[in-house]
C-alpha positions as CSV (number, residue, x, y, z in Angstrom):
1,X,139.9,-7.0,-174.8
2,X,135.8,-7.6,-175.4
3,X,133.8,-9.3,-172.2
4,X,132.6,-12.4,-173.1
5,X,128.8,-13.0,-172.9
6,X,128.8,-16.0,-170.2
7,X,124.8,-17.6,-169.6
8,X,124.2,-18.8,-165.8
9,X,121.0,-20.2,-164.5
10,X,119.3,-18.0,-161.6
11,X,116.2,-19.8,-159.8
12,X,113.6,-17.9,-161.6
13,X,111.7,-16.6,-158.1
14,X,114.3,-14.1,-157.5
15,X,113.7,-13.3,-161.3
16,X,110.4,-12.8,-160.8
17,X,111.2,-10.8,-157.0
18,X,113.4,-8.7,-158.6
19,X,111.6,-8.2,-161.8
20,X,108.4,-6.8,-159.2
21,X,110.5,-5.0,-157.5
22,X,112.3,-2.7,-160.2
23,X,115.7,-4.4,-159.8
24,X,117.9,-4.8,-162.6
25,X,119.9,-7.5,-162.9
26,X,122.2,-7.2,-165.2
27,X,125.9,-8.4,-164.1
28,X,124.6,-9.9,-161.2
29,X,125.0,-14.5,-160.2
30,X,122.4,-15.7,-158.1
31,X,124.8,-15.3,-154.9
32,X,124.4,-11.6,-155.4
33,X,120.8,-11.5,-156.2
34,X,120.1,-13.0,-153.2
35,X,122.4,-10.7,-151.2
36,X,120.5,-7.6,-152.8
37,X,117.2,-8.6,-152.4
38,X,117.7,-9.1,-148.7
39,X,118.6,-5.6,-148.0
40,X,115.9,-4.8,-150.6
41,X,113.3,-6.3,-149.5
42,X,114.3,-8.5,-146.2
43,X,110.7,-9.9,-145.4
44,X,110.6,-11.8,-148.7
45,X,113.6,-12.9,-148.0
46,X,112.9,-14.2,-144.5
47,X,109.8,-15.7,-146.4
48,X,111.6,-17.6,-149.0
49,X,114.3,-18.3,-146.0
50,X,111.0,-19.9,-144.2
51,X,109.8,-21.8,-147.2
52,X,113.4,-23.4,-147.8
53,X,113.4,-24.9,-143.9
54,X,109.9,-26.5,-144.9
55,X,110.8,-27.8,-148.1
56,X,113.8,-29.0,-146.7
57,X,112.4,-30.0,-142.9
58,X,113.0,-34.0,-143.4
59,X,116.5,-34.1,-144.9
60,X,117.3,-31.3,-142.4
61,X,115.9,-33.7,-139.4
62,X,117.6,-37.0,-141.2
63,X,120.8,-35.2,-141.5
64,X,121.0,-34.1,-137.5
65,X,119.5,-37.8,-136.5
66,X,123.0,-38.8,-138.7
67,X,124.9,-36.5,-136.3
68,X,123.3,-37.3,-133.2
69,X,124.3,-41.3,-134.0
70,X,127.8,-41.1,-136.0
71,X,129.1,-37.9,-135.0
72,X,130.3,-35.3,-137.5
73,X,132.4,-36.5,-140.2
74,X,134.9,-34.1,-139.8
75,X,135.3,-35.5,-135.9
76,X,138.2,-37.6,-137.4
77,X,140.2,-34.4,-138.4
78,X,139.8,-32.5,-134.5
79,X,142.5,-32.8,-132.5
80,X,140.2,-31.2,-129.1
């Protein structure tokens, strides 16, 4: 039985990282770029970690301001 060709979107900085880099990837999803590229080359991934908590900084502080008032949601579910 033939592999089927299958197209997936990858966010096109870890292209571009792995392209610089030397990396072939070929076979690889996104979850396993990412993966590689942190043993690879762990202080870009530490920067791109560090740009994600920026970008992200206000629905990260909404979201625990949620908690901090409500609760989790799964609250309803523990029996501790």
């Amino acid at each position: 039985m033939g592999k089927v060709e299958l197209n997936i979107g990858t966010d096109p900085e870890l292209v571009e990282q792995a392209k610089t880099l030397g990396i072939s990837i070929a076979g690889m999803d996104e979850r396993t770029l990412r993966l590689h590229l942190q043993k690879v080359d762990p202080a870009g991934a530490e920067a791109r970690a560090r740009l994600w908590a920026k970008e992200n900084a206000e629905a990260i502080a909404e979201h625990n301001s949620f908690v901090e008032e409500y609760g989790l949601l799964s609250d309803y579910y523990r029996t501790w």
